[in-house]
Each structure stands twice: as structure tokens, then as C-alpha cells.
N, C-alpha and C positions, 0 to 999 in steps of 0.2 A: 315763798319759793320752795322751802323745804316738802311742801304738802303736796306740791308738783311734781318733784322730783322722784320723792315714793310711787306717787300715781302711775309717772310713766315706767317704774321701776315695775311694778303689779302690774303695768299690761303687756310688760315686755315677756314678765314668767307666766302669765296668760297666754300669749301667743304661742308660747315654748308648749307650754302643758296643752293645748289643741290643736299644734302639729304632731304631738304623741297620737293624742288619743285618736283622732284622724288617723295615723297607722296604726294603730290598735284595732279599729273598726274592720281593715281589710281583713282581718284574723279570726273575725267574729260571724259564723256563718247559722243558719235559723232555718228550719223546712218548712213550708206552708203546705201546707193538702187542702183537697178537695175531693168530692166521690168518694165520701168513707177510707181517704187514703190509696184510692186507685190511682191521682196524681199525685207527684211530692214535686216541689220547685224549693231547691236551695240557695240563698241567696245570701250575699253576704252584709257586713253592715252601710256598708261604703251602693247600697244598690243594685248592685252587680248580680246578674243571676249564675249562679255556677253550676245548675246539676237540673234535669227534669228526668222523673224518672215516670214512668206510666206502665199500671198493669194490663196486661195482655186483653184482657175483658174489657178494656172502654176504646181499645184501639179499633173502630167500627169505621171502614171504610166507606161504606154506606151513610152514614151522621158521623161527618167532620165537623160541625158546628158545635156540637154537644161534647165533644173533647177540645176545642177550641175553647169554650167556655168553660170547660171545667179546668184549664189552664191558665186563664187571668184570673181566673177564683184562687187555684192555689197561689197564685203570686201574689195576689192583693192578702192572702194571709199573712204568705214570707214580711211583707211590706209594713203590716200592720206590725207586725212582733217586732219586725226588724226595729220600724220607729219609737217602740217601747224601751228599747235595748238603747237606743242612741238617747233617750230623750234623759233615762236613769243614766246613762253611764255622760251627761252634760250635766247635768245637776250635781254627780260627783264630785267634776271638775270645779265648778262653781260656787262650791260648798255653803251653798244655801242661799245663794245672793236669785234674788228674786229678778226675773227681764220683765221689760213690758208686755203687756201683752199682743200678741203676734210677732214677738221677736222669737225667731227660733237659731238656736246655736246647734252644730256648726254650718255656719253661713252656705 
């Protein structure tokens, strides 16, 4: 029973230490580009997009589709970094303990 008891004890300071880092994440903000940096979309770790910024040169009223696209580009960059950022800063938390594979933390 002792072995239970630490158990539930380490998933209690587990929970605690991933509602940190979950607010932690909001604080964590990444730029993605596209177009040599003509788009920037900022986004934070939590998802969230917080910023697009776009230079005067792709703003082509004429081809909206081609700044449409070079707008999920830059996001899918933010996206990509972002998942880097959360995947290291969950393995921090974790401190080495290895999940199954296709378990992804935080849920």
C-alpha cells in the first residue's frame, strides 16, 4: 500500500507541475514566416495566434490566394516551432520518463 500511496502522491505533484507549465506556455510566443519573411504570424504556445504582420509587396489585391497561402505557411511554421517548444519543455517536466508511443503530453 505504501507503493500506492507515493504513486498517487507523484501524480498529484505531476498534475500541479502541468497546470504550471500549461500557464507557462501562454507566455511563450514563436514567429513563423513565409515569403522570405514578407508574412510573420505569431503565435503563442498554448495555439493561439497573436500577431500577423504582412509587407506592403504581397498585399496584391489582384492574387488574394497567394497571400492566403502564404499565410497558412507562415502559421504552419509558428506551429511547427511552437510543437518543438512544448514537446522539450514536456520532456523537461517529465524528466526523462519515456510515454508510449502516440501519447502526447499536454493532453
Amino acid at each position: 500500500m505504501k507503493n500506492l500511496g507515493n504513486m498517487l502522491k507523484q501524480a498529484q505533484q505531476m498534475q500541479t507541475k502541468m497546470a504550471e507549465m500549461q500557464d507557462r506556455l501562454g507566455d511563450i510566443e514563436l514567429v513563423g514566416q513565409s515569403g522570405a519573411g514578407m508574412v510573420q504570424i505569431t503565435v503563442n504556445a498554448k495555439g493561439e495566434m497573436k500577431r500577423v504582420k504582412l509587407a506592403k509587396e504581397v498585399v496584391d489585391p489582384t492574387d488574394v490566394e497567394v497571400l492566403e497561402d502564404l499565410i497558412v505557411a507562415a502559421f504552419n511554421d509558428a506551429k511547427s516551432r511552437i510543437d518543438g517548444v512544448v514537446a522539450e519543455e514536456t520532456q523537461k517536466l517529465m524528466g526523462g520518463l519515456k510515454l508510449p508511443p502516440g501519447m502526447k503530453l499536454p493532453f
